[in-house]
N, C-alpha and C positions, 0 to 999 in steps of 0.2 A: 702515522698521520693523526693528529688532533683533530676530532671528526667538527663541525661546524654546528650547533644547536640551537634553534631559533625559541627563545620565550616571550610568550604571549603576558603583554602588561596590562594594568588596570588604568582607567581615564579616570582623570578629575579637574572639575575649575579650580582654577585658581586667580583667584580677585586681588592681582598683585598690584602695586602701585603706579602701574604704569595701566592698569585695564583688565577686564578677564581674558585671561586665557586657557585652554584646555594643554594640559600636559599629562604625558605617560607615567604611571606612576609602576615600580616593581621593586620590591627589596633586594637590597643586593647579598641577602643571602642565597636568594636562588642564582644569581649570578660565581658567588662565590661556592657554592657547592659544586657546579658545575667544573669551574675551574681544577678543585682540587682532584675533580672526577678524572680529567683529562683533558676535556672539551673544550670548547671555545664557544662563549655566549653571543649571542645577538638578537636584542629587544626586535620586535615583530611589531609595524603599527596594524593595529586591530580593528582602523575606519576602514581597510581596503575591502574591496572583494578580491583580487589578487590570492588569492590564500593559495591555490594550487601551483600558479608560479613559482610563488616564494618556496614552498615546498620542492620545487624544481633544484633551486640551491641550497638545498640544508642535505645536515646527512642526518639530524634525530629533531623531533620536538618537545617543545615542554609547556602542557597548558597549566599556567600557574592559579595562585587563589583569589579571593577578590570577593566583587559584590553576587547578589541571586542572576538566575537563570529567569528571562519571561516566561511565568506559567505556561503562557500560550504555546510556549513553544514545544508544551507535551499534554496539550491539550486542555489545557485545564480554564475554564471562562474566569474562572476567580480569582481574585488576587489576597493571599493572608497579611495581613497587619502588616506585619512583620518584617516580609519581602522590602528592600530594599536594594537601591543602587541600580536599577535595569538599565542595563547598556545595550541597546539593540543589535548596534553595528556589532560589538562586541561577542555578541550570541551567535552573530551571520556567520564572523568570521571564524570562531573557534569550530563550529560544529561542519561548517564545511573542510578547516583544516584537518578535522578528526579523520572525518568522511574519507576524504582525500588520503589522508595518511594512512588508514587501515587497507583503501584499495591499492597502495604503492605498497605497502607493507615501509613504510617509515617508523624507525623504531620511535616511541610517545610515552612519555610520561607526564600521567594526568596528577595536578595537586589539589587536594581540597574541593572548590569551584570544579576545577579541570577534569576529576571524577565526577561529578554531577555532568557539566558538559559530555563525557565519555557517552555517559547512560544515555542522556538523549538524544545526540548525535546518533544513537543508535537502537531507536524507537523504547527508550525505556520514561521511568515518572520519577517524578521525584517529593519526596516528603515537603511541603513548604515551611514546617515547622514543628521542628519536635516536641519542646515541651509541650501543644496544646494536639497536636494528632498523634504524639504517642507515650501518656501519660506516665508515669513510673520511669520513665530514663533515665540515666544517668545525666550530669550536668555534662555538656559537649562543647560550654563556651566556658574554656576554664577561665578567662577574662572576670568573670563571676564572682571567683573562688581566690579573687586577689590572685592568680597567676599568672606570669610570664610567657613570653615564646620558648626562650629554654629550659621550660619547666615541665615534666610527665605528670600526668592527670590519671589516666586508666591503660588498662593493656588492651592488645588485641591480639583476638586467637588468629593466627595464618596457618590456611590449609598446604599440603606439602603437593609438590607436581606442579609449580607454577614459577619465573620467573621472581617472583617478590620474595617465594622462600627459597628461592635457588640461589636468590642477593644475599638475604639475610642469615640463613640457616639457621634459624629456628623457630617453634613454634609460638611463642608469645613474646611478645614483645612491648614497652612502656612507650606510650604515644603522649603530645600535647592534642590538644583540641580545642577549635576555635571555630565552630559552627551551628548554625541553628537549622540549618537542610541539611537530607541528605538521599542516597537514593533511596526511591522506596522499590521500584520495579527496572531492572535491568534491562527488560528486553530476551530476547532468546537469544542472542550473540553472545553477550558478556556473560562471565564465569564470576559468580564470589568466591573468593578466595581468602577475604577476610572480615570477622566480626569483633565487635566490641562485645562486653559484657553484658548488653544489653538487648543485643540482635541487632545493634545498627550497622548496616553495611561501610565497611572500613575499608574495604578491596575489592576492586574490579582487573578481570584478566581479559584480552582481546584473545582467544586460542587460536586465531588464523593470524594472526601478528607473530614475525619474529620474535619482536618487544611491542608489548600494549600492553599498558598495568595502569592502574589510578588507586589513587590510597588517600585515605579520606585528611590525614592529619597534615600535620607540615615538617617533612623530615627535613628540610633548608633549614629550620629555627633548631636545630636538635645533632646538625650533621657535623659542625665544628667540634661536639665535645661527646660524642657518641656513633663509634664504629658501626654498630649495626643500621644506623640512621645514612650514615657516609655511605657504607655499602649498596643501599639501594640507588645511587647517582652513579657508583664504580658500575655496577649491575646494566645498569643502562647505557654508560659509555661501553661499557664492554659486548655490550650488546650491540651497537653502533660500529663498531670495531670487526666486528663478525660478519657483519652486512657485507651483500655482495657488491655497494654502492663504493663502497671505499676500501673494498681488497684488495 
């Protein structure tokens, strides 16, 4: 059975010739990832509160990348320069689907954004901006660096005994990256399971989850022309697959 996988998209106006409109916006690489994983995609509107319903009908989720998290939403009074894109509804609904999916155990993979959403959805914080709160970094918006989506920037260490190296099988691996947050504090639930060169957390593990992983980079821009990239979307249908939802 091709298990059903609900992805969470991004909103934007669009001031088209006929008047503005707000439309869903999602690469179709993470659609096409998905596909070649096994699955079967299906966009998620992100205005609902419905979020637990629709989890009713999926067999996995996938919260994709996008714009910032509202500070507020892990406390934080201040908002950095920087932050952009705050989509409220957007924050509602992912962090309650998170919520939701880890108490069903629905297998989840978080991207980019959707690792950040993980952390807070699960009382963790988050950096609002690297270069100026953690000086000496590496560059993490390789957009910067004249780079591409299918283009590797830095590696990252992956610890062993988890889901992502049980996809990948092995220890380092070359990532893109396209971020200026990221998490800074997990929370006591979530497990790092992987770092960049520079300590920036790159991996989150749910350990009460079947499947709950979040990975900071964008293995959808990487997974057409790189097995190890692919594997973590096989990793996760296959994971789906094993669930008692659809044995």
């Amino acid at each position: 059975m091709n298990p059903l996988i609900g992805i969470t998209p991004s909103t934007s106006p669009d001031d088209a010739s006929r008047g503005l409109t707000d439309r869903y916006l999602l690469a179709r690489s993470y659609v096409d990832s998905v596909r070649r994983a096994g699955g079967i995609p299906v966009i998620l509107p992100t205005d609902s509160d419905d979020a637990t319903a629709m989890l009713d009908r999926l067999d996995g989720l996938l919260l994709s990348g996008g714009s910032d998290v509202d500070p507020a939403r892990y406390g934080e009074a201040t908002v950095h320069p920087t932050t952009y894109g705050i989509d409220h509804d957007r924050d509602a609904f992912e962090i309650a689907a998170f919520r939701a999916a880890a108490d069903r155990d629905l297998p989840t993979l978080c991207i980019c954004r959707g690792i950040q959403v993980m952390a807070v959805a699960m009382g963790g914080t988050l950096i609002q901006d690297i270069p100026s709160e953690r000086p000496g970094s590496q560059e993490h918006q390789q957009n910067n660096l004249d780079k591409k989506r299918g283009d590797v920037t830095h590696n990252v260490r992956i610890d062993p005994g988890n889901p992502l190296y049980d996809s990948i099988g092995q220890a380092t691996v070359g990532v893109n990256t396209f971020h200026h947050q990221a998490v800074s504090d997990p929370g006591s639930v979530l497990k790092v399971i992987a770092t960049s060169e520079d300590g920036i957390i790159e991996g989150l593990w749910h350990p009460g989850m079947t499947y709950g992983v979040g990975v900071q980079w964008h293995p959808e821009g990487l997974s057409a022309q790189m097995p190890e990239h692919a594997a973590i979307f096989e990793g996760f249908v296959e994971s789906i697959r094993a669930n008692v939802r659809i044995s």
